[in-house]
N, C-alpha and C positions, 0 to 999 in steps of 0.2 A: 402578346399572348402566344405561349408554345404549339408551333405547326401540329400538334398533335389534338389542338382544340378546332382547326380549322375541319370545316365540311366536306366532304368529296362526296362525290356522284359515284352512285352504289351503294353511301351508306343510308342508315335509318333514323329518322329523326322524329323526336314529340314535339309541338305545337300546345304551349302555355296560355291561356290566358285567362281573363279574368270578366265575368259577365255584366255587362253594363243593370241588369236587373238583378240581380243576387246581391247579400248583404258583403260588406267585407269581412264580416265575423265569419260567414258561412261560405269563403271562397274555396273554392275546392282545390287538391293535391294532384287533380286530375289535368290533362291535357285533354285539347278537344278532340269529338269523336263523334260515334251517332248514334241514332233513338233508332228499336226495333220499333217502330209506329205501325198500328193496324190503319187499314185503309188504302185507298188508292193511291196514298202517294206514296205509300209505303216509307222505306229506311229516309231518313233527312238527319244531316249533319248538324250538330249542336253545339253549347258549351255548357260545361258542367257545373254546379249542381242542379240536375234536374228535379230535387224535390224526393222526398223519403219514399213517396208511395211509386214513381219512374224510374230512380236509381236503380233498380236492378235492371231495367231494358235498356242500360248504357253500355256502348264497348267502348274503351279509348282507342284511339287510333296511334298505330306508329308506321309512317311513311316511305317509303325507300323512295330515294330522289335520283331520277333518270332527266334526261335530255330528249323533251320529244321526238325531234328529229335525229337522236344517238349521233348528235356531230361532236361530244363529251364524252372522253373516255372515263371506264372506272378507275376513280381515283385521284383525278382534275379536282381543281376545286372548284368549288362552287361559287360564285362571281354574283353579288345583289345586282340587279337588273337583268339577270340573263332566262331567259323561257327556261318553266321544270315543269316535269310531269310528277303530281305525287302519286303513287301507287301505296294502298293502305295494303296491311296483314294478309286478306283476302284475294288480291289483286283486283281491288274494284281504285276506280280513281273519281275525282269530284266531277259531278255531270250538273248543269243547271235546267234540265229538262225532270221534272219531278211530278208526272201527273195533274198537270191543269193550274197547280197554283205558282205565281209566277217568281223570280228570283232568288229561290229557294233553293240547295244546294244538299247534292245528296251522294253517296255512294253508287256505282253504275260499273258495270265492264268498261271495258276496254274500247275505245274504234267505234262507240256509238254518237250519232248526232249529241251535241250538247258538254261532250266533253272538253274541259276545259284545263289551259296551261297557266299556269302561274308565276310570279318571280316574286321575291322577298326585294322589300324596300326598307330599307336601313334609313329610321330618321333621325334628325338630330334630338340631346334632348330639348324637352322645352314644344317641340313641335308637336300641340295638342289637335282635336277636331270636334268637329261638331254633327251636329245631326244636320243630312243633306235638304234643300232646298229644290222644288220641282225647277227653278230658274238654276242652280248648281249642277243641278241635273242633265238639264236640257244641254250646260255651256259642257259638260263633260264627253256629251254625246258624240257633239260634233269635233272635239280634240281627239278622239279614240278612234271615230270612221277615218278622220285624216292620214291616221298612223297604223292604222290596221294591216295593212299589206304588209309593211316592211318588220312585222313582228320577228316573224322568224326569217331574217336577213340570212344570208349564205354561211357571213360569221359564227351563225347561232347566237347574234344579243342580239334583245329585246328592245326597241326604240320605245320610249318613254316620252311624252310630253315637254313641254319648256318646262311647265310651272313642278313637275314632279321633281325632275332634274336637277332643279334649283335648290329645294330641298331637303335630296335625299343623300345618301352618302354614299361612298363605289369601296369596293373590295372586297375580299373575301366574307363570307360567311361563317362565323365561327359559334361554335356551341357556347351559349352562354350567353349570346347577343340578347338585346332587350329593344323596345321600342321600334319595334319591327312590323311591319305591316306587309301585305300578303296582296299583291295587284294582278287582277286576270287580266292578262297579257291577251287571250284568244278563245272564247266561249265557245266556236265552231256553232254558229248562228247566223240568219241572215241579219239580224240585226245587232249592234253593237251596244247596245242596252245593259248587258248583262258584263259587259267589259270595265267593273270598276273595284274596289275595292274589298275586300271580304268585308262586312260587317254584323253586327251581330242586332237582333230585330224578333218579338215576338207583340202577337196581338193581346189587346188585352180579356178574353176568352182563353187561350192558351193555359198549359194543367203544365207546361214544364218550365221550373222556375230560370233554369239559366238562357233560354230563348234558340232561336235557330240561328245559321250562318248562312248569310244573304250574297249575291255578287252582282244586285242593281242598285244596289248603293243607300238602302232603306235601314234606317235604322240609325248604329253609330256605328263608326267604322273599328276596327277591331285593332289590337295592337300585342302581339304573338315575343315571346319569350320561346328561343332556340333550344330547347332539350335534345339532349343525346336520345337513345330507343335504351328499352331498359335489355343490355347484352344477358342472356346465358350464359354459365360456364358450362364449355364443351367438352372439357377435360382436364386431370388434374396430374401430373405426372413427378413423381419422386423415387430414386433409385429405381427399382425394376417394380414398383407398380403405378398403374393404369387405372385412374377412373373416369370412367365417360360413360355416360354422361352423370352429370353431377348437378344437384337440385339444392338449391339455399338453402343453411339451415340441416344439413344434412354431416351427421356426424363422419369422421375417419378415421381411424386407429393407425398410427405412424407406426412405419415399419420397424424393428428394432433394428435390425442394421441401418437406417438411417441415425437412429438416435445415437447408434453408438461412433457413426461417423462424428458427428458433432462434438463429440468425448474425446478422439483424440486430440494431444497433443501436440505442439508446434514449438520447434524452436525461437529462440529470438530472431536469429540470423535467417532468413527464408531462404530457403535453398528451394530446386525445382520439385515438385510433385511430395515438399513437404505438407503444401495445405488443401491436398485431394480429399482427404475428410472432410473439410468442411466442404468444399466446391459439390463433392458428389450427395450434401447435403441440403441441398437445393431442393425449394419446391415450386412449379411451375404451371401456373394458371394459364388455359387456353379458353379466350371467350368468343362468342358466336357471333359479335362486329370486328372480329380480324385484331383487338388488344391482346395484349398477354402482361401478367402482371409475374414477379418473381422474387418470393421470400428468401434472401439470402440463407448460407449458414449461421455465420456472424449473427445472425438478428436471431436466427431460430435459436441458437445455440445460449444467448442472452436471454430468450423469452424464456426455455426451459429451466431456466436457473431458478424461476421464482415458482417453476414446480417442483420443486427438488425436497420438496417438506409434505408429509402427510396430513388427510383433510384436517379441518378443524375439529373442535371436539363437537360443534353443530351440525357436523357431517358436509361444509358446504367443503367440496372441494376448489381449489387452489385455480383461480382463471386471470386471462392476460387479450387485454384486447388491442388492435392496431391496427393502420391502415396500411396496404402498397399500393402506391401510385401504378398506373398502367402506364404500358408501352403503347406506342402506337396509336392512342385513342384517350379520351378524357376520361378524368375521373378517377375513385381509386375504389377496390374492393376493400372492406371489412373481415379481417380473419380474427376468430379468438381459440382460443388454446384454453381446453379444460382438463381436469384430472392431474395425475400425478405420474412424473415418470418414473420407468423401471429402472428397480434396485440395482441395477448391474450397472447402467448409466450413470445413476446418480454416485454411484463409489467413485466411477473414475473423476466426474467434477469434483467432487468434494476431495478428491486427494490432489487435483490441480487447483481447488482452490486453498487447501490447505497447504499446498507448499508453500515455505519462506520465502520473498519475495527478497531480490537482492539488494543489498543496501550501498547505493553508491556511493564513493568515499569523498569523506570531506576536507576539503583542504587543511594542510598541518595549521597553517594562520588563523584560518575559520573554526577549528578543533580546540585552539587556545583561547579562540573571544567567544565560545559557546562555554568555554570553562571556566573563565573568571568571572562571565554573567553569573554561569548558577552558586559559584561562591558567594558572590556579593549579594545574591537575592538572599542567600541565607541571614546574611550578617542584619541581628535587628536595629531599626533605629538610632534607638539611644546608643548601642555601640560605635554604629554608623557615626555617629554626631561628637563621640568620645574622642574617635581616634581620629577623626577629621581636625578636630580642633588641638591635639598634639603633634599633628601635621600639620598643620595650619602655621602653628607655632613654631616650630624647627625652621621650614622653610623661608617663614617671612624672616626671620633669621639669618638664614642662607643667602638671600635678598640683597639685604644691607653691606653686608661684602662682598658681591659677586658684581663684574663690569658687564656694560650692554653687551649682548651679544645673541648667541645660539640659544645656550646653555641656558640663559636670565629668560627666554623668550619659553623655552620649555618647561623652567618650574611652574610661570606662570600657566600656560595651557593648564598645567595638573592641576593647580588650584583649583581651575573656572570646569574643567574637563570629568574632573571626579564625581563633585554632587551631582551633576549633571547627567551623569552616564547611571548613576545610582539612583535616582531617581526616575530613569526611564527603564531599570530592569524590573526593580522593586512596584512599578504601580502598574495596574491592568489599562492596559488601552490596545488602542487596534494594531501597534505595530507591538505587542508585547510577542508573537512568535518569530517576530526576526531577532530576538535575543537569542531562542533554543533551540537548541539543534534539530533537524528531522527529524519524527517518527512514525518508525517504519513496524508495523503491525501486523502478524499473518493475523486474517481472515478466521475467526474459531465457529466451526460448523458442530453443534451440539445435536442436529437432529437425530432422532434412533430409527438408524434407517431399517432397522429388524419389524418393524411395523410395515415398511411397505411392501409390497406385494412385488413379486420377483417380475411380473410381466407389466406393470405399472398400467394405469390406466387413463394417457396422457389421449387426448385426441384434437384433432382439429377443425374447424368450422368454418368456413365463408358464410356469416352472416348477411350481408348485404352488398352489391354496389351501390356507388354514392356518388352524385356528381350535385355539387352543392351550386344552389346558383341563388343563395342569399344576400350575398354582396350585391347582385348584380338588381335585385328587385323583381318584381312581378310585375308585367304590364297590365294597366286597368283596360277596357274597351274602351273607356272618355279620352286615353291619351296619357293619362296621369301617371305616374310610377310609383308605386307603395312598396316604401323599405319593408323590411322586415321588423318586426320585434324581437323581445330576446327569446322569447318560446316560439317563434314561426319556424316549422319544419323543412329540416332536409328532404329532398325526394329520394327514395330508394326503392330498389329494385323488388323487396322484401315485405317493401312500404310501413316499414317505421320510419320512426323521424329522429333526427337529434338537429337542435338549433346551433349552427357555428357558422360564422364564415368563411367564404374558399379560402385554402389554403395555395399559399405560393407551390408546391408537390402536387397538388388536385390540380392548377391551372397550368403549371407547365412541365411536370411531371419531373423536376429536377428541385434540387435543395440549394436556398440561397444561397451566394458566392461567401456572405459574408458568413456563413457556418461552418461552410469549406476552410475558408481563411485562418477560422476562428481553432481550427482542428488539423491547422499543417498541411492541409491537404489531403487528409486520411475522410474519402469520403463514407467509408461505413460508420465511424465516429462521427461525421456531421452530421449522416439519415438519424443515427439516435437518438443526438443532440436535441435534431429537430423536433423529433416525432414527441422527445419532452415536452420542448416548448410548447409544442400541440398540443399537447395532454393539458399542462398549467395552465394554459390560456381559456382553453376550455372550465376545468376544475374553475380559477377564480373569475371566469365571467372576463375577464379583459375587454374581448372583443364587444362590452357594451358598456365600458365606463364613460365613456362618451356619451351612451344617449342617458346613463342613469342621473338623477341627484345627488349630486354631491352638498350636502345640505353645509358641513362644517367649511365649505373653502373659507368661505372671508374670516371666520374666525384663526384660523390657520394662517391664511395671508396676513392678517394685522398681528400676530406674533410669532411666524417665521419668516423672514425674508426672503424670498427668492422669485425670480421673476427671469424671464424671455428677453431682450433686448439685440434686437437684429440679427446681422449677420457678420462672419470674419471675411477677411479679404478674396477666400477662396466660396465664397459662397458657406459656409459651414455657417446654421443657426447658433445662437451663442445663450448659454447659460448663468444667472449668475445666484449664490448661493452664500448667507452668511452664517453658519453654524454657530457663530459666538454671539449671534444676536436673538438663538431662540430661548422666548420664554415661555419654560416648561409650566414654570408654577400655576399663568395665565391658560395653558394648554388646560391641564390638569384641575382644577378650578370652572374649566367649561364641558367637564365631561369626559376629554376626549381620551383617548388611548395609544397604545402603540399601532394597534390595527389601525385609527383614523388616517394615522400618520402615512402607514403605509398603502393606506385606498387615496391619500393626496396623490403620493409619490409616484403610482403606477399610473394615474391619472392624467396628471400634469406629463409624463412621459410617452402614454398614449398621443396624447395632445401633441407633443413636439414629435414622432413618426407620422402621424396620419393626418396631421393638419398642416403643420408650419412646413416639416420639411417630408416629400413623399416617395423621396429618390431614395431604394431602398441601399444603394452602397454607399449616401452619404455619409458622413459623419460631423460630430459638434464638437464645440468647442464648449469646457465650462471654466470657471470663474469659482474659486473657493476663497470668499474673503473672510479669514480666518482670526480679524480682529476681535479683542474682547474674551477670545481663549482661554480656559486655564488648564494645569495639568490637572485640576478635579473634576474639568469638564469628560475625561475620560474615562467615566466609569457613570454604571446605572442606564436608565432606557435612552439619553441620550448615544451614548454609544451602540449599546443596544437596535435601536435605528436606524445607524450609522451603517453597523455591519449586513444588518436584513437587505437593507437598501441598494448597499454593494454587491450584495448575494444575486441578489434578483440582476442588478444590470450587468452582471459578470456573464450569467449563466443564459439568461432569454435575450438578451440586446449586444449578442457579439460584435466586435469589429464596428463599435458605433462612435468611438473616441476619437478625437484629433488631438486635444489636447488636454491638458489640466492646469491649468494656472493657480496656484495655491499663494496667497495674495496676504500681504501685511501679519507676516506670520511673527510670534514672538520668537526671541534670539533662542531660546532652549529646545524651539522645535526642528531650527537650522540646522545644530551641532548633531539632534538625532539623523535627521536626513542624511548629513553628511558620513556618519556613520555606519548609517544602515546602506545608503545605497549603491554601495557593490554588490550587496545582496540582492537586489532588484536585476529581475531579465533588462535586456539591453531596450526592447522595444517599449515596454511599459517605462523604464527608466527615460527614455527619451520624450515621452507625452506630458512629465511632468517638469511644470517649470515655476520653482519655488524664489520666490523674489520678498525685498521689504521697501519700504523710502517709498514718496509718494512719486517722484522722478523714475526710478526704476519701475514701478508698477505701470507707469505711463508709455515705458520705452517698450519693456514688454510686450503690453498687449495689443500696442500700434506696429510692431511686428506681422502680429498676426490679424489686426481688426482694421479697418479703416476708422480716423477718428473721429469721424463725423459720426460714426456710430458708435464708440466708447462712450459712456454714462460720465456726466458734468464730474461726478465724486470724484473719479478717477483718471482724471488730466482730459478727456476729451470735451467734445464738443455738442452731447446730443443729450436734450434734456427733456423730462416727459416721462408718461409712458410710451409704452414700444408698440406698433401695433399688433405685434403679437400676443400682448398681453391685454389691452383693447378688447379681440379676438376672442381671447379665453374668459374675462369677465361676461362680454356677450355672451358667451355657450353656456354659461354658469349659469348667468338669469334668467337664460331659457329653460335649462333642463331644472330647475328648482322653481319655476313659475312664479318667479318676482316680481312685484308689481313695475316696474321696468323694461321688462325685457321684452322681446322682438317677437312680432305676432309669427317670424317662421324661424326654422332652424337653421344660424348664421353659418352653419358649418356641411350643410345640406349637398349644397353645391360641389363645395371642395372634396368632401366626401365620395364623391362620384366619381371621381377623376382616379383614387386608388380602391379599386373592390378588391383586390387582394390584401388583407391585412400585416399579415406577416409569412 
């Protein structure tokens, strides 16, 4: 987890959780807080929902965490077991002195009898509780008098119990933490009574539904979800203006000299203080927990390109929505961009994007086999077949007098070399663009920019911040942990919701390696990348094909093969895949479509990141056994398929390849390969390894596999299913409610271990 999620002392924190007496349908978006209560015992701390007719005399709390003794500077981290003072909004902190009734825990100043210090106790999961026992009770009493003095040690940590120690976990405190429990360290009492764990407890007379928060141990004991405090923006800065303060949701009208910075120009070649436009077109978010977050040019300057068209004819103007990850602190803010920009700007893009983009030049050699493809793709058939066969004739001809040699070895090639090469220009299949040359296309911008208005009316918004802590679950008070669903909301600062999982840029405030990789290095090309894949993932639900039904697998699996089967020698999960064994007709016959195909495919791929293998820079290995083949298999929604399927792992799953084994291929697929692949980049050329013979496929893949885990078919030794596959049957008859399948979810567990998805 990136140091920017960890806790320091000085910042502000929300307290999560979930009420042992409230429904799960009706858990509230709120962190705990307190009741304005009439009476003598006045203000008492709660959890929420308090019920339609009380909900309005809740305030949530956000706590700033000090060091009672300030032996902790600002800015140290925060260490589970170590004594904190929480200070709410107010400057009031938790006292357990509340008017006559006893254990009950409420808001109070400062420096008064009953205040109390606390420490966060990090459990493992699985570590549930129960409702205390007066015999539990009693034994807790006297383990707390024992240790009470040495609370606040010289060190400033908190001495803990054997039996807590045992079960709890050490180290920092990070936002996002879950199963976290809340231990009063020091009530400032004569008795040690009130020295046990927060829990949450209401009688059954009580009018407020989510109950109060106890520290003598009544009740059930409570189990706290680490929230960040919901930051302010405290100012917003781009070229020479200033806005501060700044309120969500509050519109801005971009300066024109910034818009026009972003218009200019840049050479190819970067020279110094060529690309001050875009730099001085920065815009820069200051928030009130010490983050700052910052829209590049680059991304502003991409975002305004898709306002560069006047509204629709519904009047809905032209919007663009995105997140930037913060500095310094978790989380990301929401910015969207409405309106249209001004005419002056948009000339200059549209005349940078309508320049002719330069055409690199192609080799004289490459120049001559782009030119006898598009000849021979002209030439029809039956001509094809005419003059083949008066070629045919000559030569074999030619044959019969000619001794072994060079020469004898070359007419042959042409023979076998011709139809061959002619029938891979002539028929559509997936490598049909390595026959034709590049094309290189300027960009035609038809918009009538006489329509827009000379000072455009482009603006920008901070919709929300957002610190997603859906991966991570909501802790119940029982102990229990409740994933989310696929509509369970984000928290935000705004308090809308949108359901997604943390993102790897929310949790560590940087863009995977393998996007970087995936992009040379250019890491404003990887943020974009990303922030796509972000968008897709979102748009088709990704992040929930796992808990959904997949009703069609098994019919899928009994007529397309493909299946999981261990691992290669470096640890790399291994793929294996028959294309020439699917039957479409049975496909098609049962319904299904090219879309089923491709909710398998994303599916099954889910499955193999987030289950099998969960190391995000690993990579696989796959297996294309390409028997049964024809060249008419390349045309129609099998290719079709083919190419979607490529698309997708090309573009959202970079840097995921180790290898490609393309396995028992027919001889006329060989001759293309060998032809085409000069044309292939050196790195992609290298990952495939095109082999035939049952010996050679065996020598191959025990290169890279151990053979104890190579499949019986294919010279090894391991027969069966795999348990990876095992694995993904079970998830299937779970998530589809088979009469089979496992009273819990087999993948629940594993699940836990990566809350960042992608």
């Amino acid at each position: 987890m990136g140091d920017a999620h960890v806790l320091r002392y000085g910042q502000k924190v929300r307290l999560a959780t979930r009420s042992t007496y409230a429904e799960a349908a009706s858990a509230s978006e709120l962190a705990i807080g307190y009741y304005e209560k009439n009476g003598r015992h006045g203000i008492l701390s709660c959890v929420p929902p308090l019920g339609a007719k009380l909900q309005p005399l809740f305030t949530e709390d956000e706590f700033l965490v000090l060091h009672p003794t300030e032996q902790r500077a600002t800015g140290d981290h925060v260490q589970y077991g170590e004594p904190l003072v929480l200070v709410n909004q107010h400057g009031m902190v938790w006292n357990n002195k509340t008017g006559g009734i006893t254990g009950y825990v409420g808001p109070r100043p400062r420096g008064v009898p009953g205040e109390m210090f606390v420490s966060f106790t990090k459990l493992p999961p699985g570590v549930g509780v129960a409702k205390s026992s007066k015999k539990d009770k009693d034994k807790a009493d006297k383990l707390t008098a024992s240790t009470s003095a040495s609370v606040l040690s010289a060190s400033g940590s908190a001495s803990v119990s054997m039996s807590e120690s045992l079960e709890s976990e050490l180290g920092p405190v990070c936002f996002g933490d879950s199963n976290v429990a809340i231990t009063v360290v020091e009530s400032n009492r004569h008795s040690q009574m009130f020295n046990k764990r927060l829990s949450n407890f209401k009688k059954p007379t009580s009018h407020i539904a989510g109950g109060y928060i106890c520290c003598d141990g009544k009740g059930t004991e409570l189990r706290f979800t680490i929230w960040p405090a919901k930051p302010k923006i405290e100012q917003i800065s781009m070229l020479n203006k200033l806005i501060t303060p700044y309120n969500y949701g509050q519109k801005i009208a971009l300066p024109l000299g910034l818009l026009e910075s972003t218009a200019k120009r840049t050479n190819v070649t970067k020279k110094a203080g060529e690309t001050c436009g875009i730099q001085q077109a920065e815009i820069f978010f200051q928030l009130s927990n010490g983050a700052e977050a910052v829209l590049p040019g680059t991304l502003l300057q991409k975002k305004m390109l898709a306002h560069a068209k006047p509204p629709a004819p519904d009047g809905d103007e032209p919007e663009s929505v995105f997140e930037l990850p913060l500095r310094n602190g978790p989380g990301v803010v929401v910015v969207r961009l409405i309106g249209v920009a001004p005419r002056k700007m948009i000339g200059k893009l549209a005349a940078k994007n309508g320049k002719q983009p330069q055409v690199p030049q192609v080799k004289r050699g490459m120049a001559i086999f782009y030119r006898v493809s598009d000849l021979l793709r002209l030439v029809p058939v039956p001509i094809f077949a005419l003059l083949y066969a008066v070629l045919t004739h000559y030569l074999w001809g030619v044959l019969n007098t000619m001794e072994d040699g060079l020469r004898r070895e070359f007419v042959v090639l042409v023979l076998v070399m011709l139809p061959a090469f002619y029938v891979a220009v002539k028929v559509d299949h997936p490598f049909s663009a390595l026959f034709q040359p590049p094309v290189f296309e300027a960009e035609v911008d038809d918009t009538d920019y006489s329509s827009i208005s000379a000072s455009g009316t482009l603006k920008l918004i901070v919709t929300e911040y957002r610190f997603d802590t859906s991966a991570q679950g909501s802790s119940n008070a029982n102990g229990s942990v409740s994933r989310p669903g696929p509509a369970q909301a984000t928290k935000s600062a705004s308090g809308s919701t949108s359901g997604h999982s943390v993102t790897a840029l929310e949790a560590t405030g940087s863009v995977p390696m393998r996007f970087i990789l995936a992009e040379k290095g250019d890491e404003d090309k990887a943020l974009e990348r990303y922030n796509e894949t972000t968008e897709w993932r979102r748009e088709e639900g990704v992040d929930r094909l796992l808990e959904e039904p997949s009703p069609h697998f098994k019919i899928i699996k009994e007529n397309y093969p493909h299946y999981y089967h261990k691992r290669g020698k470096n640890g790399e999960p291994v793929y294996y895949e028959k294309p020439g064994k699917i039957n479409l007709k049975a496909l098609k016959n049962a319904g299904l479509t090219l879309d089923d195909l491709m909710h398998n495919y994303l599916m099954i791929t889910e499955f193999l990141w987030q289950v099998i293998e969960q190391d995000d820079n690993r990579k696989g290995i796959s297996v294309l056994d390409v028997d049964g083949i024809g060249i008419s298999d390349f045309a129609g929604e099998a290719v079709e398929y083919v190419r979607k399927a490529a698309s997708v792992s090309g573009k959202h799953y970079p840097e995921r390849c180790a290898y490609i084994f393309v396995i028992n291929v027919p001889s006329w697929f060989s001759m293309i390969w060998n032809t085409v692949k000069g044309m292939v980049d050196d790195v992609t050329r290298e990952k495939v390894i095109i082999v035939r013979g049952k010996k050679k496929i065996f020598e191959a893949l025990s290169e890279r596999i151990p053979v104890e885990n190579i499949p019986v078919e294919y010279g090894g030794t391991s027969d069966g299913k795999s348990p990876e596959e095992d694995l993904l049957f079970n998830l299937m008859a779970y998530v589809n409610n088979d009469e089979d399948a496992t009273a819990t979810n087999p993948i629940e567990e594993i699940l836990k271990k990566k809350p960042i998805k992608h």
